[in-house]
C-alpha positions as CSV (number, residue, x, y, z in Angstrom):
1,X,-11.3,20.7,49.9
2,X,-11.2,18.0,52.0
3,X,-14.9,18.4,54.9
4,X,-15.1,14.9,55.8
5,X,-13.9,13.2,59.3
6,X,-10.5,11.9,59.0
7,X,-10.1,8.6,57.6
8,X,-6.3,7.9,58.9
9,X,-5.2,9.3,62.6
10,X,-3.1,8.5,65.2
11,X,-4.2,7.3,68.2
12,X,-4.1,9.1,71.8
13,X,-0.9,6.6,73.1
14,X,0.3,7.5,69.6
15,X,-0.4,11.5,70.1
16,X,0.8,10.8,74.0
17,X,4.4,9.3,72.3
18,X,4.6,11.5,69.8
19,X,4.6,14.7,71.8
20,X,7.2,13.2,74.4
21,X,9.7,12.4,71.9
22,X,9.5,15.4,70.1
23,X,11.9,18.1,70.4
24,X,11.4,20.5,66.8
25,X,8.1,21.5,65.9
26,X,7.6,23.8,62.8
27,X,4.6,25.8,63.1
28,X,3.1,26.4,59.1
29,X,1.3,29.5,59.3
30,X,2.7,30.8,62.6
31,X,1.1,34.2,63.0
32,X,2.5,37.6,64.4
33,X,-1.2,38.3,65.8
34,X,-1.8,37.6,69.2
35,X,-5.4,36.6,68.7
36,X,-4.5,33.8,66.2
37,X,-4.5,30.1,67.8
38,X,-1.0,29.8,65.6
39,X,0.5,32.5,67.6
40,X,-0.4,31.8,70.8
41,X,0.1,28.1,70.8
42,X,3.2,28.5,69.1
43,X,4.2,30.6,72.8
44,X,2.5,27.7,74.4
45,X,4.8,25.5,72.9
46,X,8.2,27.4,73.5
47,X,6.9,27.4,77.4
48,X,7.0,23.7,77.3
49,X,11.0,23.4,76.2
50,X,10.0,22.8,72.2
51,X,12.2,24.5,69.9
52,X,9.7,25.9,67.6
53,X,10.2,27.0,64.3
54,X,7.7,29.6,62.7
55,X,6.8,29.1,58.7
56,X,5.1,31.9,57.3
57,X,6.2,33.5,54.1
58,X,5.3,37.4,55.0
59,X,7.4,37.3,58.5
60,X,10.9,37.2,59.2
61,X,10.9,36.9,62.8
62,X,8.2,36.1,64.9
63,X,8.8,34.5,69.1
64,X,12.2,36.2,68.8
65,X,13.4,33.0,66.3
66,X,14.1,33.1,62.9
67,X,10.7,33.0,60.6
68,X,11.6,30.7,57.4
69,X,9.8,31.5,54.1
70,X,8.5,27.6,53.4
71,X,9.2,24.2,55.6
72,X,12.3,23.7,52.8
73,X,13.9,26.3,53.9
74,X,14.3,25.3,57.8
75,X,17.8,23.5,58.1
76,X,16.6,21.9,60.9
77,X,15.5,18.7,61.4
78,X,12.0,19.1,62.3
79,X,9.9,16.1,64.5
80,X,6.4,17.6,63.7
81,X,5.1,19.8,61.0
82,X,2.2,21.2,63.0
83,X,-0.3,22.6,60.4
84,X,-2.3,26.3,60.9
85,X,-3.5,26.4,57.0
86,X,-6.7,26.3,54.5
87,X,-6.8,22.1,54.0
88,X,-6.0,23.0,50.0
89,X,-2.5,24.3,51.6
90,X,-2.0,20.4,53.1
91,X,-1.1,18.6,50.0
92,X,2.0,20.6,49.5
93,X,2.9,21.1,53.3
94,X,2.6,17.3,53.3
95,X,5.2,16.9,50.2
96,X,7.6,19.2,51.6
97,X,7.4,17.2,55.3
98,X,8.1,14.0,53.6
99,X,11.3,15.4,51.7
100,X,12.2,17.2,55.0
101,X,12.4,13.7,56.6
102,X,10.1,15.3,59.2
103,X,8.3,12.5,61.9
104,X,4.9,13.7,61.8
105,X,2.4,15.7,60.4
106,X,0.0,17.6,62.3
107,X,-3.4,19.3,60.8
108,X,-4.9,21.6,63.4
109,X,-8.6,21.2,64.5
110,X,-10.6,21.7,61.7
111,X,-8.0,20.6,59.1
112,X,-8.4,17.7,57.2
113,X,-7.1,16.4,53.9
114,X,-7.1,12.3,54.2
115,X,-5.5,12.2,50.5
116,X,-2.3,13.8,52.1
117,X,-2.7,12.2,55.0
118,X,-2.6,8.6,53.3
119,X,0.5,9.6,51.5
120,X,2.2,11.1,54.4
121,X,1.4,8.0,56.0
122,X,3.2,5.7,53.7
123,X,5.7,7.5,53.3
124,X,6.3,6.6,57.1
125,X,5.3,9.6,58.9
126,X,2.6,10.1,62.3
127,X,-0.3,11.6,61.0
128,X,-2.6,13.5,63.3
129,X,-5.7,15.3,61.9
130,X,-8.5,17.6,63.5
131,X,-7.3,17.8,67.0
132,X,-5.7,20.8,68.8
133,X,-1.9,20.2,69.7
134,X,-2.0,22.4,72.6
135,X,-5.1,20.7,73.9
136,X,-3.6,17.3,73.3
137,X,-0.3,18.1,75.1
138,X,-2.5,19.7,78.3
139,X,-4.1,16.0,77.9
140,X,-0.3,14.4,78.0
């Protein structure tokens, strides 16, 4: 596990950009309980226009949308793959973006994993790590 600060991140123009183009965002580890910052963000985000997409392999619906099992699974095309997991989850959430074709990466605050993020990265995706999407879009 990744506890150090993030070595690789974008920057707050790049965060402002990044959140106006986007139109899909999956949400890994979208949670049915309302007390979880994945579920109610996730509300946040459908408020805003967003088509979200909840990820999480025990649900089948969650915000009245289809829940998908992994990110593979979503036949969408997805803009950001916004990140509510353990860091040790990131390295494969991170392989499964890049094959997905996905814009950007996004680990929640208090997720880091700079290996993943590097290769995410270079595979030509916006990384964002450790920062709160619902307080950066209240920022945008």
């Amino acid at each position: 596990m990744d506890c150090e600060l993030p070595t690789t991140n974008a920057t707050a123009p790049e965060i402002a950009a990044l959140l106006r183009a986007a139109k899909t965002i999956a949400v890994i580890g979208a949670s049915p309980k309302e007390e979880r910052p994945s579920h109610w963000i996730s509300l946040y985000l459908i408020e805003q226009g967003y088509n979200v997409i909840p990820v999480n392999p025990g649900q089948t619906e969650l915000f009245g949308r289809k829940c998908y099992k992994s990110l593979s699974e979503v036949p969408d095309p997805v803009d950001i793959v916004d990140i509510f997991r353990e860091p040790g989850a990131v390295p494969a959430i991170v392989d499964e973006a890049i094959a997905k074709k996905a814009k950007a990466v996004w680990m929640q605050q208090g997720i880091v994993h700079n290996a993943a993020a590097e290769k995410a990265k270079a595979a030509g995706l916006a990384v964002v790590q450790n920062k709160c999407i619902y307080q950066e879009h209240q920022r945008v």
